[in-house]
C-alpha positions, 0 to 999 in steps of 0.5 A: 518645456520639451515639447513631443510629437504626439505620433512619436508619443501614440509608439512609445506608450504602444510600445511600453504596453507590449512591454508589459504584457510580454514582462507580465506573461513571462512572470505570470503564474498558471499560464499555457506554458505551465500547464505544458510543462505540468503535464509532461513533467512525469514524462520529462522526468522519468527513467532519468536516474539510473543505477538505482535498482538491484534485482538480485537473480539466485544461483541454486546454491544461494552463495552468489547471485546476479543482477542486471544495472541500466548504466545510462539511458540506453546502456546497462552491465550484467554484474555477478556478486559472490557471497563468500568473496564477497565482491561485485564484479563484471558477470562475464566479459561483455567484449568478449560476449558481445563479439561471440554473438556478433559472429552468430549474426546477432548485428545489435550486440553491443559490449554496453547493451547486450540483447540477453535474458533470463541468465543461468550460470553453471559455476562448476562447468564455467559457463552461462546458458542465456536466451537472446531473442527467440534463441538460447545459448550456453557460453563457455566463459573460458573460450566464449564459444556459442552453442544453441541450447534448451533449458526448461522454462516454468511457466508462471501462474495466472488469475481467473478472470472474475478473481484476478485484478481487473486494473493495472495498478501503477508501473513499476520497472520495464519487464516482459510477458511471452505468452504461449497459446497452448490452445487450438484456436487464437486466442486475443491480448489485452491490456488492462488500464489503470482505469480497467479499460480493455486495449487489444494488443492483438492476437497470437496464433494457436501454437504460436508465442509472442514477447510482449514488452511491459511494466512490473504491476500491469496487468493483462487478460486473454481471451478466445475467439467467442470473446470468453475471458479465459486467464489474467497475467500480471506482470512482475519484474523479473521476465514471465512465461504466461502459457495458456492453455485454456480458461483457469477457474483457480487461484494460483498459491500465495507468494512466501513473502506475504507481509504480517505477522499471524501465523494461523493455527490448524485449519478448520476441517470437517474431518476428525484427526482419527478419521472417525467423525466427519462434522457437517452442517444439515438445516443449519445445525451441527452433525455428525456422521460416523466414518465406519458406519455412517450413522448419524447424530444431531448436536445442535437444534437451535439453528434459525434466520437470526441465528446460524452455525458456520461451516468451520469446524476446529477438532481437538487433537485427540479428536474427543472435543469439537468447536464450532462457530454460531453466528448472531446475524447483523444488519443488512445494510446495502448502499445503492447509487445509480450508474448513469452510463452504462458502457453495454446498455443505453439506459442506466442500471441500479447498483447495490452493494453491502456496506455496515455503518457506524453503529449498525448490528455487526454479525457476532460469533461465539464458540460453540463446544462440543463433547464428542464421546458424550454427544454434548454441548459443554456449556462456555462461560463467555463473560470474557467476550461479551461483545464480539467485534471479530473472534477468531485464530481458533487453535487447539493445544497439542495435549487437547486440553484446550483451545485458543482465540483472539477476542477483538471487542466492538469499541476495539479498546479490548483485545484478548487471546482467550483459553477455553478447557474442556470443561468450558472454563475461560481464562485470559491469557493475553488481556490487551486493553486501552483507553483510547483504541487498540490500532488492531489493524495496523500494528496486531502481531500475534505468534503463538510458539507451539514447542515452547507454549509462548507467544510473541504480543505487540502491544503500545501499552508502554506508550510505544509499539512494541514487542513483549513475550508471554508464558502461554501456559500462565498468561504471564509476561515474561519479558518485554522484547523491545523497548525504549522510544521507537517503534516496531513497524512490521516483524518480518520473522519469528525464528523460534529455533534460534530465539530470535525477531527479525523486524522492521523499526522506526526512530531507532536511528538518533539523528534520523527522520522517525519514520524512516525504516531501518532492519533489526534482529533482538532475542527472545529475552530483549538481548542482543538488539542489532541494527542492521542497517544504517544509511541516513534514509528510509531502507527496504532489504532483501535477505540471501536464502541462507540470511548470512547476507541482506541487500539494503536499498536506502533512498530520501526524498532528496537522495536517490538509492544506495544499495549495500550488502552487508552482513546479517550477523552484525549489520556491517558493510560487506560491500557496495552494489550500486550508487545511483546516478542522478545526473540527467535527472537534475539536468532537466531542472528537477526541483529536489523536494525539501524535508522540513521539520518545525516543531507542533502544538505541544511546542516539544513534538517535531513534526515532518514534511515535504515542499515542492517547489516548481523547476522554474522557481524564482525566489523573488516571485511570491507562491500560493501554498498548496498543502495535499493532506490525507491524515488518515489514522491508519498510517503516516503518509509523507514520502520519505523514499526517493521519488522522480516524480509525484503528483504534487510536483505537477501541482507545483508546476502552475505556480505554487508551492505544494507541502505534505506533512505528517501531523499529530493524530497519524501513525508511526510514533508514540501512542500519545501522538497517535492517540491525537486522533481518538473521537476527534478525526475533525482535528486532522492535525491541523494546528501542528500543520498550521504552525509547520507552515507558517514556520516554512514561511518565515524562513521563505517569505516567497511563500504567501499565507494569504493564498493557501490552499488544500486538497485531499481525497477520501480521508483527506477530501473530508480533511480538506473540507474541513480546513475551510469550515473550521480554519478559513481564516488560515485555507482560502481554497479547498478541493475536496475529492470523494469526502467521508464526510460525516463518520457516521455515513463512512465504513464501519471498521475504519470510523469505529477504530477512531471515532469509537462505539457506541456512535456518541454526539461527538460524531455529529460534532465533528461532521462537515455536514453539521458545520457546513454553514461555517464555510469560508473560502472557495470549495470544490466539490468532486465525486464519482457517482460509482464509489463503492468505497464511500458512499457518494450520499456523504458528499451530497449531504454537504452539498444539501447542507450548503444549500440550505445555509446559501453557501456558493460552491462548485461540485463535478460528478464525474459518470462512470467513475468511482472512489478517487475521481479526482484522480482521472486526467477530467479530475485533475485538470479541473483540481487543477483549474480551481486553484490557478483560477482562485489563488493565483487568479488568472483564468487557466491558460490550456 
């Protein structure tokens, strides 16, 4: 028998236990190291992909434009691309201009990052005009001679200050703002944060100007000496000229590149076209006032509180008919909430704001007619729009012989364009209807052709989105423009000269992700369909003014952007701009996200998603799941552009794997996968997102099922509750952020387009608050007592509802805060904490 010291027998077992915690701390999960590494993993990850965004600049003639490459992290090229060559070359000879400004005392110049902006080139006279710091130049790109130049500057448009965006909304690429105070006092720069708090970047100088260095998408207020907010700058990504010269009361114009499809008929007006008549409003009711005389008529008298005419006026061309809008007053329904800290006022202040519910009187419009020349109301048949969700896009005929709108009816199952004569006939001319629900707002298109009396409809009747054309005149399809199993998701052009639709498509690409976006073209009569892009990814493209060209940018999740320019007439490659390189960012250990596809519960329909694994993952270790869902029906959600960085990697960082997925009853494919969703939000798409998982996991064991969590936010925090309380056999851990829980308690718009009207028992059925006592699992509750967007009382009335079925949860309501609390660094940290201290249960280590 060996016989052992006891001392010797005390060192190796202290010694075996050092071991072991040393080994258990290195393969521990949710540690201080993790969450180190989570929060500095955007930081880390960040400005690590370069060549990978082309922002064209255009020469006056549109034939050739210009752009400026980050090369590598402190390093970038200037690169001038001619249209009718077409090639990419060196825009000028960076040597060369790098030494002409060295000898004008500019010490920093270098051939690789030249301290220049805001490029002019003047091809007939070969040279370059520049601004480098407060100086500008002109170059003569023959001999590289310098001389100091003044070109005219447009200053930008900025926001008044109650009517411009009062947060930055997220950051996009590093740009810059000169403000130049114009005015004779110093004016004060701030900085307003995503959260809309107010950081002094200090002042400038009456007369004076200063280069602020910021990010496309911030957003900056300046105000005067007495504190008044005077105007509100929002950062782009080209350079911006912000003048000030004084506080601005007006809206700058809207940008041509608005997205949507409806063009909108003549504007309503007060005045008649012949400038005989001027309608007006006096105690409600409609008059009219003669323009050579001022004499005055009443044409209407039944104005009152619950019925009122608006002051929008639609005059025939002729100026013989005139259409007004009579309202049938709604409901007044506000919801109210108390701001607990107040940042001007010690003590609390009531908030109130207008919010219609599921089920609530909505205002009605109707048309009104009016004969000008009788001065007369001409009775309407109206039993075409009995019911009025909205009525509007009034448009007179060019002969006057009639008038147009779109009717969309309350239960959104009916949506017409409706004719109405003189006489007050009314005719269908476009009768749009389903069984489930019309998605008006996310796939109405509607062009009405004046010169040919046509109009351009979108419509899923087929069972796919889709674009057909109408005989104006008749109602009559006259053909289907696109067709086949795909969707069009989004026109970008009507081009009514040529014949031709410009748009946006998913699924056209066999072989492709469905919902990646490619570019197309197709004539009038559903001829000529041309693809016009082509990279295996999701695509967004610019045209050259001209249109002969488009820049396509295309990028997956798990490749970084490609950008081509190719030819607008066949979609073929003229040549390529920029590959990006990606090298740094995969040298930090960047785990590429993964797409997964399995099939979903109809055993035939594939459904796509996304894992996140973190950057030091080790496939013999086992991971909770974590999946973020929003099943939102309003859209598709699972990232299908390249990103460095999103917020599930973070999550992924603890010690999990995070999943995104895309489940039936979602947008962007067929209507029958879409149609999921109808009366029946409760459903989330849950059983395909329960059999995309489990198929992941069978081809990784590391992913343990016995530790799934879930998480969302608005839609997805009302999602995410109900994976415990209909799925808890599957969800273990649950955080819910600013739920709609119940659709009877959420906006009217969103819950009726889905959920239906009128309100039936299925909205009680599917409420988290009626199934509440079903709860298995741990549940993290969160919500920003100040959320104008749900009502906070949704989460309080699942809160009621657990306590009174003795159910244990954890709820955080975070002062001050509103719609997507969680969202806040408290809000994400304590997420956050919930999921390592329930899945992976240890105690978070920060």
């Amino acid at each position: 028998m060996l016989r052992t010291n006891p001392a010797s027998s005390a060192v190796v077992v202290l010694c075996l236990l050092v071991l072991g915690a040393w080994f258990s701390q290195a393969d521990a999960q949710g540690t201080r190291a993790d969450y180190d590494r989570a929060a500095e993993l955007r930081a880390r990850t960040e400005n690590k992909v370069y060549r990978d965004r082309v922002r064209p600049h255009w020469l006056p003639d549109g034939r050739a434009f210009w752009y400026r490459i980050e090369t590598t992290p402190r390093c970038h090229q200037f690169v001038l691309v001619d249209l009718e060559k077409p090639e990419r070359s060196p825009a000028f000879d960076h040597v060369r201009l790098a030494a002409a400004l060295k000898a004008k005392g500019v010490e920093n110049a270098t051939p690789d990052r030249l301290p220049i902006d805001r490029l002019e080139f003047d091809r007939q006279r070969n040279r370059v005009v520049f601004r480098c710091g407060n100086a500008w130049w002109a170059c003569d790109l023959a001999s590289y001679t310098l001389e100091q130049h003044e070109p005219k500057e447009t200053p930008a448009s900025g926001f008044p200050p109650d009517r411009g965006p009062r947060q930055s909304r997220g950051t996009g690429g590093a740009t810059e703002i000169t403000f130049v105070n114009k005015t004779e006092t110093p004016v004060e720069l701030f900085w307003l944060s995503t959260d809309g708090d107010r950081r002094s970047y200090g002042k400038v100088k009456s007369n004076d100007r200063r280069r602020q260095h910021t990010y496309s998408g911030h957003v900056w207020l300046v105000v005067d000496e007495q504190g008044k907010e005077l105007v509100v700058f929002v950062g782009r990504d080209d350079p911006l000229l912000a003048e000030i010269e004084g506080p601005v009361d007006k809206m700058p114009p809207r940008s041509d590149g608005r997205r949507g499809g409806f063009r909108r008929g003549r504007p309503s007006q007060a005045r008649s076209p012949d400038d005989r008549w001027e309608a007006f409003l006096r105690d409600g009711n409609v008059w009219l006032r003669r323009q050579d005389g001022g004499e005055e008529s009443v044409l209407t008298k039944d104005a009152s509180e619950e019925f009122f005419y608006q002051s929008r006026f639609h005059w025939s061309p002729d100026s013989r008919s005139l259409v007004a809008i009579r309202t049938k007053k709604g409901d007044d329904r506000k919801v109210y909430f108390v701001e607990s800290s107040p940042k001007d006022q010690l003590q609390p202040k009531l908030q109130s704001y207008d919010y219609l519910k599921p089920g609530d009187q909505i205002p009605q419009d109707k048309p009104v007619l009016f004969d000008v020349e009788q001065q007369r109301q001409v009775p309407i048949d109206d039993a075409l729009f009995p019911n009025p969700w909205s009525l509007d896009r009034i448009r007179w005929a060019d002969d006057s012989s009639r008038f147009t709108f779109l009717y969309n009816q309350r239960g959104h199952q009916v949506l017409r364009v409706i004719a109405i004569d003189t006489e007050g006939k009314a005719t269908p001319i476009v009768d749009e209807q389903s069984k489930t629900f019309i998605d008006y707002s996310g796939k109405l298109f509607f062009e009405f052709l004046g010169e040919t009396s046509e109009i351009v409809w979108m419509s899923e009747r087929d069972g796919w989105n889709h674009l057909y054309l109408y005989d104006a005149a008749s109602g009559q399809v006259k053909n289907q423009i696109t067709k086949g199993p795909w969707v069009v998701r989004r026109v970008e052009r009507v081009d009514a000269e040529n014949r031709q639709i410009w748009f946006e498509a998913g699924g056209i690409r066999g072989g492709q992700d469905p919902y990646y976006v490619h570019f197309c073209r197709v004539n009038f009569d559903g001829t000529g369909l041309t693809i016009l892009t082509e990279g295996d990814g999701t695509h967004r493209v610019e045209f050259s003014p001209d249109r002969r060209f488009l820049i396509d940018e295309w990028s997956r999740v798990d490749h970084p952007p490609v950008t081509e320019l190719r030819r607008a007439d066949d979609g073929s490659l003229a040549c390529v701009l920029e590959e990006a390189d990606w090298t740094e960012l995969l040298a930090t250990g960047w785990q590429m996200p993964e797409r997964f596809c399995e099939k979903g519960r109809d055993g035939t329909t594939d459904i796509y998603g996304l894992i996140y694994r973190p950057t030091n993952f080790d496939p013999n270790k086992k991971y909770p799941v974590i999946e973020e869902i929003y099943a939102g029906p309003h859209g598709s959600f699972v990232p299908k552009g390249f990103h460095a960085y999103a917020k599930g990697m973070s999550m992924a960082e603890l010690g999990f794997i995070v999943v995104r997925i895309d489940g039936m009853g979602t947008s962007n494919r067929s209507k029958a996968f879409h149609d999921v969703c109808w009366k029946n939000l409760g459903d989330s798409g849950f059983p395909d997102r329960i059999l995309w998982i489990k198929a992941a996991a069978r081809k990784y064991p590391y992913m343990d099922l016995d530790r799934v969590g879930i998480y969302g936010g608005s839609a997805g925090g009302q999602s995410s509750t109900r994976a415990l309380l209909a799925f808890g056999d599957f969800y273990k851990v649950a955080v819910s952020d600013c739920g709609c829980h119940d659709n009877r308690m959420d906006k009217i718009w969103w819950n009726e387009q889905w959920m239906g009207w009128p309100v039936g028992p299925h909205y009680e059925e599917q409420s988290n608050v009626a199934q509440a006592h079903r709860l298995q699992g741990k549940l993290l509750l969160i919500v920003g007592e100040m959320d104008r967007n749900v009502d906070p009382a949704s989460t309080m009335q699942v809160v009621n509802a657990l306590i009174r079925a003795d159910k244990d949860f954890e709820m955080l309501v975070i002062p001050g805060t509103g719609h997507g609390s969680a969202e806040t660094p408290y809000g994400t940290r304590r997420r956050a904490d919930f999921f390592v201290r329930n899945l992976l249960g240890v105690e978070p280590r920060r």
